[in-house]
PyMOL Python script that loads the backbone (N, CA, C, O; Angstrom):
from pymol import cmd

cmd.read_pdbstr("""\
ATOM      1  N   UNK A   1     122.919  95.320  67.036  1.00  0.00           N
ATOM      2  CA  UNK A   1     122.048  94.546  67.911  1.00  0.00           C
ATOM      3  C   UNK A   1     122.410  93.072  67.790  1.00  0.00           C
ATOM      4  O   UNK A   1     122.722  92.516  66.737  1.00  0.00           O
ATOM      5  N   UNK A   2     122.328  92.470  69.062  1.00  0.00           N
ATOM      6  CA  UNK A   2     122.928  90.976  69.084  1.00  0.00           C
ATOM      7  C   UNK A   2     121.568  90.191  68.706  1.00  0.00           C
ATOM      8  O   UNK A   2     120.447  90.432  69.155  1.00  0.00           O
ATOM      9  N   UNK A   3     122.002  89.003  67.593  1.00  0.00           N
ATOM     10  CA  UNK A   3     120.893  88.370  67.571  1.00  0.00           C
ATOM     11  C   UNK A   3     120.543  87.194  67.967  1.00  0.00           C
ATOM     12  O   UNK A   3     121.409  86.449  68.425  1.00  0.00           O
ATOM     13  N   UNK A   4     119.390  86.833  67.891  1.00  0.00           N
ATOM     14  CA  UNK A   4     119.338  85.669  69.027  1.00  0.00           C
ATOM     15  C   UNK A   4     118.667  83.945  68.424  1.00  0.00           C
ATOM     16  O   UNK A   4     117.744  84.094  67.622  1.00  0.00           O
ATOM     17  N   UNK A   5     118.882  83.044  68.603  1.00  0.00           N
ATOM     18  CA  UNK A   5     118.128  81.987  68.394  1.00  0.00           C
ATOM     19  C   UNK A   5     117.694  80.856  69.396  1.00  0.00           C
ATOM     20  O   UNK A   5     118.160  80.542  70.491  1.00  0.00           O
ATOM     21  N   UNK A   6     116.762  80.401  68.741  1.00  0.00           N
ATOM     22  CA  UNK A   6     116.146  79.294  69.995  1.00  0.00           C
ATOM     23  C   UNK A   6     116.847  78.151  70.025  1.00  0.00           C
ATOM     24  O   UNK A   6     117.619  77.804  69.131  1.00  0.00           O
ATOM     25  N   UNK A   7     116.561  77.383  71.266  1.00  0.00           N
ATOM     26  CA  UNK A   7     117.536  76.507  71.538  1.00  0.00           C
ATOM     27  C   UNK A   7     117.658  75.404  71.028  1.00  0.00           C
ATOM     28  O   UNK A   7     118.596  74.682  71.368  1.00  0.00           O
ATOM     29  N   UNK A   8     116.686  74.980  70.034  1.00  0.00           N
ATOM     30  CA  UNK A   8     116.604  74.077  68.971  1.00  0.00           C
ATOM     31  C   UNK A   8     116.977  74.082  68.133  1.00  0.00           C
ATOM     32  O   UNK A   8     117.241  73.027  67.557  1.00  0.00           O
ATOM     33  N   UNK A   9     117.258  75.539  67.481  1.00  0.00           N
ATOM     34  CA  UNK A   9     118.050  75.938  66.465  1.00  0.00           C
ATOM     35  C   UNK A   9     119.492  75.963  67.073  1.00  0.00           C
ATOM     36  O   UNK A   9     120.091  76.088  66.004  1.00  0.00           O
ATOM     37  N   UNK A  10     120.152  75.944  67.700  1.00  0.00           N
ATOM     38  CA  UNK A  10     121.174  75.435  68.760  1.00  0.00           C
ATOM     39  C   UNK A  10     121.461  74.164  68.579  1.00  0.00           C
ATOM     40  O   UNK A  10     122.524  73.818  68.064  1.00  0.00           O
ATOM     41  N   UNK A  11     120.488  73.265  69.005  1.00  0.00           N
ATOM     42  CA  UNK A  11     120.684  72.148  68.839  1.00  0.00           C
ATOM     43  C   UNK A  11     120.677  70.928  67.329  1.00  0.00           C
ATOM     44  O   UNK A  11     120.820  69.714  67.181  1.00  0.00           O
ATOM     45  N   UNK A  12     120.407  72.199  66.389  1.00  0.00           N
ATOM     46  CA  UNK A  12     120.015  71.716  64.976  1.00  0.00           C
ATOM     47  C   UNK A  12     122.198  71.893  64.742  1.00  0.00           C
ATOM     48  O   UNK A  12     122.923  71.051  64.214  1.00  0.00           O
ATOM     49  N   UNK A  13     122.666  73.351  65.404  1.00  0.00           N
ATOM     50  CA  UNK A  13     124.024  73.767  64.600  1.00  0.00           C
ATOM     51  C   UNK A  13     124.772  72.415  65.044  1.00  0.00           C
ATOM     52  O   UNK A  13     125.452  71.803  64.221  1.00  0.00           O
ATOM     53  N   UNK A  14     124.635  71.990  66.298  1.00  0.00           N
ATOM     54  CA  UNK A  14     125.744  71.251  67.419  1.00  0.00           C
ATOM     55  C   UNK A  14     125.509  69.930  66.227  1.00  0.00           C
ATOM     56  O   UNK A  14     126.447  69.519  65.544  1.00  0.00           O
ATOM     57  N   UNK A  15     124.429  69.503  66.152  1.00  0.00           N
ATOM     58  CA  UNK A  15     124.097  67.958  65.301  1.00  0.00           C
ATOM     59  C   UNK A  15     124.808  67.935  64.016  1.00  0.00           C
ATOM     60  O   UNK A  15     125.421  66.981  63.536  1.00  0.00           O
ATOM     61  N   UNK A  16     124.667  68.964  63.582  1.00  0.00           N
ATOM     62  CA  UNK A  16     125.723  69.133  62.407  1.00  0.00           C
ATOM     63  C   UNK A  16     126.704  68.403  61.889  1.00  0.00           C
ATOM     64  O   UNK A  16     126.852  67.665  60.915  1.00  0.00           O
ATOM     65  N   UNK A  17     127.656  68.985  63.229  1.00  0.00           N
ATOM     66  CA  UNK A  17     128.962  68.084  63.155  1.00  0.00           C
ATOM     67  C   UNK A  17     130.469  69.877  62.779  1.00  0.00           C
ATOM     68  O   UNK A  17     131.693  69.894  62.654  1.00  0.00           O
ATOM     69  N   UNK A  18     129.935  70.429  62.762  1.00  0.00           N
ATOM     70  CA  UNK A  18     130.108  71.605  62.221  1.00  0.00           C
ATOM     71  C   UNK A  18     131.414  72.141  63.334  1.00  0.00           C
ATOM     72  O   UNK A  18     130.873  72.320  64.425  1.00  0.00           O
ATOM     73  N   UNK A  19     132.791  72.425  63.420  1.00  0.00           N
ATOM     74  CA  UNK A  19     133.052  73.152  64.866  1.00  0.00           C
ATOM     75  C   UNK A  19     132.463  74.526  64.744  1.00  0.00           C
ATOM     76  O   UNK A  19     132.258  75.302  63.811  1.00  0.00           O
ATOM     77  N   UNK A  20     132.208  74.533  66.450  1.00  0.00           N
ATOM     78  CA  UNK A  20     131.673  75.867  66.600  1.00  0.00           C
ATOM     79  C   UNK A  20     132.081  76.559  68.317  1.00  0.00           C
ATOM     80  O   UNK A  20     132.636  75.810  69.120  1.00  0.00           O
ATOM     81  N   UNK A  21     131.809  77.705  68.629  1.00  0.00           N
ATOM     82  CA  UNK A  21     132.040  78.515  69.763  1.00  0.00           C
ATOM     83  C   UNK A  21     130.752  78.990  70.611  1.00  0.00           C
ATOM     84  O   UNK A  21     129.834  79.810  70.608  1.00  0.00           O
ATOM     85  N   UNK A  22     131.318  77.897  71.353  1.00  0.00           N
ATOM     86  CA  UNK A  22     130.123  77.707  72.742  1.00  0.00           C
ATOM     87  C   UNK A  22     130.657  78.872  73.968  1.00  0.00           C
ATOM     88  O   UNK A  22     131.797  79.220  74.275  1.00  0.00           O
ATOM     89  N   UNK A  23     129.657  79.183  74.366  1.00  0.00           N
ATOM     90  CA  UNK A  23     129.816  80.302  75.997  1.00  0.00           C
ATOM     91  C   UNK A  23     128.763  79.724  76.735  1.00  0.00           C
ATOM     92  O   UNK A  23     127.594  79.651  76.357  1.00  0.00           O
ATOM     93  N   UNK A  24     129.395  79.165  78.203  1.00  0.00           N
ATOM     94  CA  UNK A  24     128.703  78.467  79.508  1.00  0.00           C
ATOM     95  C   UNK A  24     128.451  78.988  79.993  1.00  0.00           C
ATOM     96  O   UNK A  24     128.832  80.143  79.807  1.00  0.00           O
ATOM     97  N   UNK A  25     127.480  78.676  81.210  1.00  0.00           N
ATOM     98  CA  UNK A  25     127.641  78.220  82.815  1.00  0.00           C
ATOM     99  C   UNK A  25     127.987  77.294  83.113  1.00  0.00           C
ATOM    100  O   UNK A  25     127.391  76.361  82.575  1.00  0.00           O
ATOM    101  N   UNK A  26     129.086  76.915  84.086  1.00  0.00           N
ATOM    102  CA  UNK A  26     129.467  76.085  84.296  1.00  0.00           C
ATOM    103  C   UNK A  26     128.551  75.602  86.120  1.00  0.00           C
ATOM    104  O   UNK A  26     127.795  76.363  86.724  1.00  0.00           O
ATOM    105  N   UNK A  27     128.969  74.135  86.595  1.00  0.00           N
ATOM    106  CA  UNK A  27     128.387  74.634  88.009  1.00  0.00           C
ATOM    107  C   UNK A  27     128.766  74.960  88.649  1.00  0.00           C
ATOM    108  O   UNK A  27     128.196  74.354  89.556  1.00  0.00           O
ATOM    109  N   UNK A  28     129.614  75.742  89.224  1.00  0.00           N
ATOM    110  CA  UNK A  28     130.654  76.617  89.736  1.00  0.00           C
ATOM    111  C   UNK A  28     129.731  78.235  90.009  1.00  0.00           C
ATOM    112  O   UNK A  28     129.665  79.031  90.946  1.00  0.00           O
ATOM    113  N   UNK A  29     129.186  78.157  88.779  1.00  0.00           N
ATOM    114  CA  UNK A  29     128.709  79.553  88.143  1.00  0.00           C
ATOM    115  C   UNK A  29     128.988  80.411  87.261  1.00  0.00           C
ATOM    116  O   UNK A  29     128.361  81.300  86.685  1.00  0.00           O
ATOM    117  N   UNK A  30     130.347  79.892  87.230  1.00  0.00           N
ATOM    118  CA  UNK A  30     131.604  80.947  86.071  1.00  0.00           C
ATOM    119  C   UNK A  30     131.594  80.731  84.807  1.00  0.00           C
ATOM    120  O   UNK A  30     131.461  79.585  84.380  1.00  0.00           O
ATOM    121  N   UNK A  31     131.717  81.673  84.082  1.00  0.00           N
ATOM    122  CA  UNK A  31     131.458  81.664  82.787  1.00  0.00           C
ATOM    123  C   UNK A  31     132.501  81.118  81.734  1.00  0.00           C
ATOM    124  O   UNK A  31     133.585  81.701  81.719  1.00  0.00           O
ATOM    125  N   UNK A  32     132.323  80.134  80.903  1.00  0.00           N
ATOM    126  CA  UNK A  32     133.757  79.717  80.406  1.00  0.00           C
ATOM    127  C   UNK A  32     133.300  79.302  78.859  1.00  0.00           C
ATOM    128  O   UNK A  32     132.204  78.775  78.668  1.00  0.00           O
ATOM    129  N   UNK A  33     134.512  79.668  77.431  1.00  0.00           N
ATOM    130  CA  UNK A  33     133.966  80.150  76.470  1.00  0.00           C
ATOM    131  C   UNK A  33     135.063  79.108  75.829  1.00  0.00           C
ATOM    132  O   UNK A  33     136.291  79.138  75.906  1.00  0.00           O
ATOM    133  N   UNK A  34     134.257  78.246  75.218  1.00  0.00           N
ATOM    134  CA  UNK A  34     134.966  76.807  74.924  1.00  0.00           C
ATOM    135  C   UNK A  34     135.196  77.194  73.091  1.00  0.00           C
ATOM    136  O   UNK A  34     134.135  77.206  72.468  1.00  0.00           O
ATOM    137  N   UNK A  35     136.238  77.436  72.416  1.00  0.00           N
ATOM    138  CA  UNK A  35     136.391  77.401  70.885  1.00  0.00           C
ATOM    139  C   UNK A  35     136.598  76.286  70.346  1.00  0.00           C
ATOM    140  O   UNK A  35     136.958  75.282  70.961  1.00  0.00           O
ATOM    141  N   UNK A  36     136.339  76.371  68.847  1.00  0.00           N
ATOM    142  CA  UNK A  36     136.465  75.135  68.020  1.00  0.00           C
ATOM    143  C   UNK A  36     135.902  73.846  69.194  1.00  0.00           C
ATOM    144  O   UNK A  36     136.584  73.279  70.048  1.00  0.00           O
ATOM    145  N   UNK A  37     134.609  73.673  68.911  1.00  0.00           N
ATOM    146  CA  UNK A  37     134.269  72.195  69.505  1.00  0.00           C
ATOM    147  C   UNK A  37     133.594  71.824  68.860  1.00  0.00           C
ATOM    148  O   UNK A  37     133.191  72.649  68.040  1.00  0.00           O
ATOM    149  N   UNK A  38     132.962  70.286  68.750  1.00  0.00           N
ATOM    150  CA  UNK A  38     132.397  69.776  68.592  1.00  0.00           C
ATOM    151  C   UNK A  38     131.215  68.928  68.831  1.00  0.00           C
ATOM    152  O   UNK A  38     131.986  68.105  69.324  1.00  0.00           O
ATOM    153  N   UNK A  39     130.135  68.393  68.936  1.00  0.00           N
ATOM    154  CA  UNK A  39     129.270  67.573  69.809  1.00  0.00           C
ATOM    155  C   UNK A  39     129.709  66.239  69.682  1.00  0.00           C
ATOM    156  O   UNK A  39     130.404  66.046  68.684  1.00  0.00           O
ATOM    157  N   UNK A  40     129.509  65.291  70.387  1.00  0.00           N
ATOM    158  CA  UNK A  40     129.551  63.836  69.896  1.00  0.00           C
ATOM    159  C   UNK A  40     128.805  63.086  70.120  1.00  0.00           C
ATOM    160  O   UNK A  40     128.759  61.899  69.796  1.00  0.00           O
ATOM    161  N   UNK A  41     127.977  63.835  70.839  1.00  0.00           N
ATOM    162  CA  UNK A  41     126.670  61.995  71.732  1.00  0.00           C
ATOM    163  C   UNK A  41     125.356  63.555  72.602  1.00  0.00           C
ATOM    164  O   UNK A  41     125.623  64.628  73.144  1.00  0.00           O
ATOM    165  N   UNK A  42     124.808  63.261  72.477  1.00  0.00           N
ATOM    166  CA  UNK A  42     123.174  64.130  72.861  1.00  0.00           C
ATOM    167  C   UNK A  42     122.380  62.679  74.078  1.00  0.00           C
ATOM    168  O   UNK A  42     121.674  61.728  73.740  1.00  0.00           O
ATOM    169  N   UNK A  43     122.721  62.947  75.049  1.00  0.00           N
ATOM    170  CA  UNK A  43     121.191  62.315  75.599  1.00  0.00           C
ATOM    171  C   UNK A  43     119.891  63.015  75.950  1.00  0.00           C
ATOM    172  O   UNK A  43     119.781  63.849  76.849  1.00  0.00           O
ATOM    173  N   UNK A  44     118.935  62.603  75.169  1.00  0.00           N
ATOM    174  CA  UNK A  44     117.783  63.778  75.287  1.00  0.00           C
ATOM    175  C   UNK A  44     117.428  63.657  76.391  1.00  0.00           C
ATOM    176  O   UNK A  44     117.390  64.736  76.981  1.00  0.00           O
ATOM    177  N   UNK A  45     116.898  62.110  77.453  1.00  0.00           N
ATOM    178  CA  UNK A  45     116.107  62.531  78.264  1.00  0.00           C
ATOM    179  C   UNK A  45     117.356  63.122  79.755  1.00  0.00           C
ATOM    180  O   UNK A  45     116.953  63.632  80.800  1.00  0.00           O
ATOM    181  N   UNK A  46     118.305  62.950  79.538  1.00  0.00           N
ATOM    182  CA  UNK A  46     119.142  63.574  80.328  1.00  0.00           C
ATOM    183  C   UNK A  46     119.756  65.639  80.879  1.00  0.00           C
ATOM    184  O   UNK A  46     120.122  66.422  81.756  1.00  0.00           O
ATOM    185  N   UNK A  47     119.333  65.338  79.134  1.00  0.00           N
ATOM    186  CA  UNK A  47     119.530  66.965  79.105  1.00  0.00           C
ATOM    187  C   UNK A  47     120.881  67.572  79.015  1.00  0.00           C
ATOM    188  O   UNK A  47     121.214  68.747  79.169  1.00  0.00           O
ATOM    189  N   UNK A  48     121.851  66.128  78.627  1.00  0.00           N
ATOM    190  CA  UNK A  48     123.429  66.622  78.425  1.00  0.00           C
ATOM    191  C   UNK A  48     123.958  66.100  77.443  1.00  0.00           C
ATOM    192  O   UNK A  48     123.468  65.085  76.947  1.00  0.00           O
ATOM    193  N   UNK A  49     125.243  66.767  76.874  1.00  0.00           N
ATOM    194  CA  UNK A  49     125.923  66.451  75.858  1.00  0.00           C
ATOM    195  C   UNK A  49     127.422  66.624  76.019  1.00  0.00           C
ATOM    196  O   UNK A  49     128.148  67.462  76.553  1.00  0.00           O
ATOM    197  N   UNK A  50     127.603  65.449  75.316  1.00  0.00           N
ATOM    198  CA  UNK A  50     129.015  65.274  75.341  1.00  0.00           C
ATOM    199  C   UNK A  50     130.114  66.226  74.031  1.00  0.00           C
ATOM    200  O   UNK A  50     130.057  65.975  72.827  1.00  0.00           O
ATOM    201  N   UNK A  51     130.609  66.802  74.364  1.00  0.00           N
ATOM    202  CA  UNK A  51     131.594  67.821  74.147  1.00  0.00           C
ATOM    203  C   UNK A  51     133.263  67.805  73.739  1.00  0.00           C
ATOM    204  O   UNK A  51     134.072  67.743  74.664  1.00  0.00           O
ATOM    205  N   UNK A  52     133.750  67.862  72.311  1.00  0.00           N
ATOM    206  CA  UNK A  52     134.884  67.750  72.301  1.00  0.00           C
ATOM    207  C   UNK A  52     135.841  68.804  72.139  1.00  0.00           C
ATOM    208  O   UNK A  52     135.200  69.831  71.914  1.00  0.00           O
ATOM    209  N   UNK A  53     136.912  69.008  72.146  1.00  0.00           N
ATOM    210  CA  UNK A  53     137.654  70.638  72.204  1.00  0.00           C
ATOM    211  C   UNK A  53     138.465  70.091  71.252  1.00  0.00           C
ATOM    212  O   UNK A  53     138.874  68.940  71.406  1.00  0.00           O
ATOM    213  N   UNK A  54     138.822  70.864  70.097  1.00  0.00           N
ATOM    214  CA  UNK A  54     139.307  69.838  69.390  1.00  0.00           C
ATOM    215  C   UNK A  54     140.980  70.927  69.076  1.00  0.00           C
ATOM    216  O   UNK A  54     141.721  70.881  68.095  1.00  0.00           O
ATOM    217  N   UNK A  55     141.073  71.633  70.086  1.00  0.00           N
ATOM    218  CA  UNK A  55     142.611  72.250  70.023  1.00  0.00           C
ATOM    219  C   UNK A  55     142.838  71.370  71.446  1.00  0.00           C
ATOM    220  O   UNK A  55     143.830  70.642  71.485  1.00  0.00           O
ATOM    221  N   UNK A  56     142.149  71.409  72.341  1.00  0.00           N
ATOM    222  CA  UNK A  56     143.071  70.592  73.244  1.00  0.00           C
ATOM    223  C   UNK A  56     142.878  68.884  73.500  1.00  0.00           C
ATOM    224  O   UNK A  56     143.475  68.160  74.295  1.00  0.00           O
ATOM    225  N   UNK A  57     141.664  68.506  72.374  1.00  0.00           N
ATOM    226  CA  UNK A  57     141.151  67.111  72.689  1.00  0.00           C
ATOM    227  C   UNK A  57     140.678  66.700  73.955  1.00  0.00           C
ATOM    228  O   UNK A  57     140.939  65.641  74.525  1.00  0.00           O
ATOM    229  N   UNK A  58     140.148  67.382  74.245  1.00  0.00           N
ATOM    230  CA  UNK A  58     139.209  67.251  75.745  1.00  0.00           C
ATOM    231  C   UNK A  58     138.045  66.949  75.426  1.00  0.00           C
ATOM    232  O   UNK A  58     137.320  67.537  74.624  1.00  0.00           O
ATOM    233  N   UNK A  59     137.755  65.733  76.232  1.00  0.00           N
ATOM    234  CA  UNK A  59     136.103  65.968  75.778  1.00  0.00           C
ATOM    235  C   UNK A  59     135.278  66.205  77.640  1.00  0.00           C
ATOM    236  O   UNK A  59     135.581  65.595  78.666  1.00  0.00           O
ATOM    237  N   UNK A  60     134.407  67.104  77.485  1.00  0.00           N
ATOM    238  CA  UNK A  60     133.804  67.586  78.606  1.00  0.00           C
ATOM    239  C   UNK A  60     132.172  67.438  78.398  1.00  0.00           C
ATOM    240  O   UNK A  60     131.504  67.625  77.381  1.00  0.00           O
ATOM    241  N   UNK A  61     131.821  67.089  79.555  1.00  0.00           N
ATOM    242  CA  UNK A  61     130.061  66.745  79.072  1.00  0.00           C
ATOM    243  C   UNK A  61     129.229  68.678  79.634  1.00  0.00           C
ATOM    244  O   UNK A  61     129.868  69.501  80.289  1.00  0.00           O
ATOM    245  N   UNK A  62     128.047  68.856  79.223  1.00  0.00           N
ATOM    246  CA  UNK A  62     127.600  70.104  79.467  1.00  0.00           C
ATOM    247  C   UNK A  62     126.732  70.276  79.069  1.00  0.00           C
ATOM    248  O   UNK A  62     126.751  70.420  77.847  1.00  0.00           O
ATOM    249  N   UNK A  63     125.102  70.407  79.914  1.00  0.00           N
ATOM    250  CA  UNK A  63     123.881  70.590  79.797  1.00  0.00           C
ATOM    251  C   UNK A  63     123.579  71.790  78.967  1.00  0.00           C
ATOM    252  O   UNK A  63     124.337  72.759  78.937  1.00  0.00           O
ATOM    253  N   UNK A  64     122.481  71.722  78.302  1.00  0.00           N
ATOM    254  CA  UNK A  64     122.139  72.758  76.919  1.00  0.00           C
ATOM    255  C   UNK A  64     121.720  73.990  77.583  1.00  0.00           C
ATOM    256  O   UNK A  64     121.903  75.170  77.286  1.00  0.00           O
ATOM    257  N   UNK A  65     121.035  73.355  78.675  1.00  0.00           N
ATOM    258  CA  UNK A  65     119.941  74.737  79.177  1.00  0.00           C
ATOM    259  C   UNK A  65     121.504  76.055  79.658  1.00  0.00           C
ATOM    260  O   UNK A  65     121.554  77.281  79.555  1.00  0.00           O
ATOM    261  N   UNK A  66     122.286  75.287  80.042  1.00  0.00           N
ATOM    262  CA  UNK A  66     124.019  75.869  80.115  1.00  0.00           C
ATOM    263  C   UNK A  66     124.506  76.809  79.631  1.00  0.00           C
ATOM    264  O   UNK A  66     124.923  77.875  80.085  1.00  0.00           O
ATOM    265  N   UNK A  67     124.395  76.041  77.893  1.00  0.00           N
ATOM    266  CA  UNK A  67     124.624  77.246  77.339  1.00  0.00           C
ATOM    267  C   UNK A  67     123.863  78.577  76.952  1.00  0.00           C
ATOM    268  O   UNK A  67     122.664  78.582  76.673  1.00  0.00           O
ATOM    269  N   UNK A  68     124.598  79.615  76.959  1.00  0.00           N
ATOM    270  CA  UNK A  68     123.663  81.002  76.328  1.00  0.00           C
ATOM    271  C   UNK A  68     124.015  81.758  75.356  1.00  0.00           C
ATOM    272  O   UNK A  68     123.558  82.894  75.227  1.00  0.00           O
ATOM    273  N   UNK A  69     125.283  80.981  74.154  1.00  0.00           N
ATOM    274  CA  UNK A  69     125.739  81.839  73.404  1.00  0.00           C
ATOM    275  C   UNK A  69     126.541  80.366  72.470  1.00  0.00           C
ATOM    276  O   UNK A  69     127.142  79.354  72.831  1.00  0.00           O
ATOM    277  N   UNK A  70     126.109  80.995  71.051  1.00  0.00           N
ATOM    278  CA  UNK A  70     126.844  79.456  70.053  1.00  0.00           C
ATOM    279  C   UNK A  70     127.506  80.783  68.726  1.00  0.00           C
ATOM    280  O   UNK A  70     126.723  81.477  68.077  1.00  0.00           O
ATOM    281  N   UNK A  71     128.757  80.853  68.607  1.00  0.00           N
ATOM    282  CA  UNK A  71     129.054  81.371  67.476  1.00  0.00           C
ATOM    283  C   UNK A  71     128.270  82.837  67.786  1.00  0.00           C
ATOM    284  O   UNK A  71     127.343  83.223  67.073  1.00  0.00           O
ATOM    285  N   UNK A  72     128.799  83.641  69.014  1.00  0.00           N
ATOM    286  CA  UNK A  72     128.242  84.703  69.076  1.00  0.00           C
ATOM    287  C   UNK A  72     126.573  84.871  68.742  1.00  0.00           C
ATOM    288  O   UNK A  72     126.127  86.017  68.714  1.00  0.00           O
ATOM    289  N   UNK A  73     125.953  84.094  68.572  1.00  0.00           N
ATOM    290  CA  UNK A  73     124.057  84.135  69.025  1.00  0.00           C
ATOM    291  C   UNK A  73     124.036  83.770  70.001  1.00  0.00           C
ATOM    292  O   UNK A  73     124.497  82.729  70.468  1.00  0.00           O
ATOM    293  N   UNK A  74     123.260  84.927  70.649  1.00  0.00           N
ATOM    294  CA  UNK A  74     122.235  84.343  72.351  1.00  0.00           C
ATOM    295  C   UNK A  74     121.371  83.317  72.039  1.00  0.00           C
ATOM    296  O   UNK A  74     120.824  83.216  70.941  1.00  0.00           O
ATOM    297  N   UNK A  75     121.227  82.571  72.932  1.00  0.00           N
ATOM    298  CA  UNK A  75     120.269  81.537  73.053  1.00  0.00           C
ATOM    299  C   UNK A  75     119.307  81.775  73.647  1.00  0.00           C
ATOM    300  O   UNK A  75     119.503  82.388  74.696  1.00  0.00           O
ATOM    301  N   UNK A  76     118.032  81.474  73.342  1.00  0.00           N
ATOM    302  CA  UNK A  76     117.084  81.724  74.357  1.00  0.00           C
ATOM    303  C   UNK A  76     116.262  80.573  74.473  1.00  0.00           C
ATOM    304  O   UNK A  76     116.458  79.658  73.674  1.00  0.00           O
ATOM    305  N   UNK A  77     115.374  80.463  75.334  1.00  0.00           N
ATOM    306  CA  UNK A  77     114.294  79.201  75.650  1.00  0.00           C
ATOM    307  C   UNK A  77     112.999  79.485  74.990  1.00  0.00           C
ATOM    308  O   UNK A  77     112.066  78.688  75.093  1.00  0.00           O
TER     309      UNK A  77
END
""", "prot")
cmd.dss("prot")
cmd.show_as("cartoon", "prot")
cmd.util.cbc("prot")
cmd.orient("prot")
């Protein structure tokens, strides 16, 4: 059984500093499964975060409510 955590506990792993394996929505709709990243910057009242890939050094920004999966846990609200 897959297990699941809330999205605060989500947002406790990302603050860390920790790399970890994020799974999106993107706005497109398509699903895209970003490894080894990192967070770097949180705007709360925005609702997005800035995102680094740290095999290809990309950094990509991407709303929380977005994601639904950190290190294989579902996310839930």
């Amino acid at each position: 059984m897959a297990q699941s955590i809330h999205i605060n506990t989500m947002r406790e792993m990302l603050k860390a500093g920790d790399p970890v394996d994020i799974t999106l929505w993107t706005k497109s709709g398509q699903i895209q499964r970003w490894r080894n990243c990192i967070s770097l910057r949180y705007d709360f009242y925005k609702g997005v975060r800035r995102v680094k890939l740290l095999d290809s050094r990309q950094i990509r920004t991407v709303r929380d409510v977005c994601i639904f999966e950190i290190n294989n846990l579902t996310v839930f609200l």
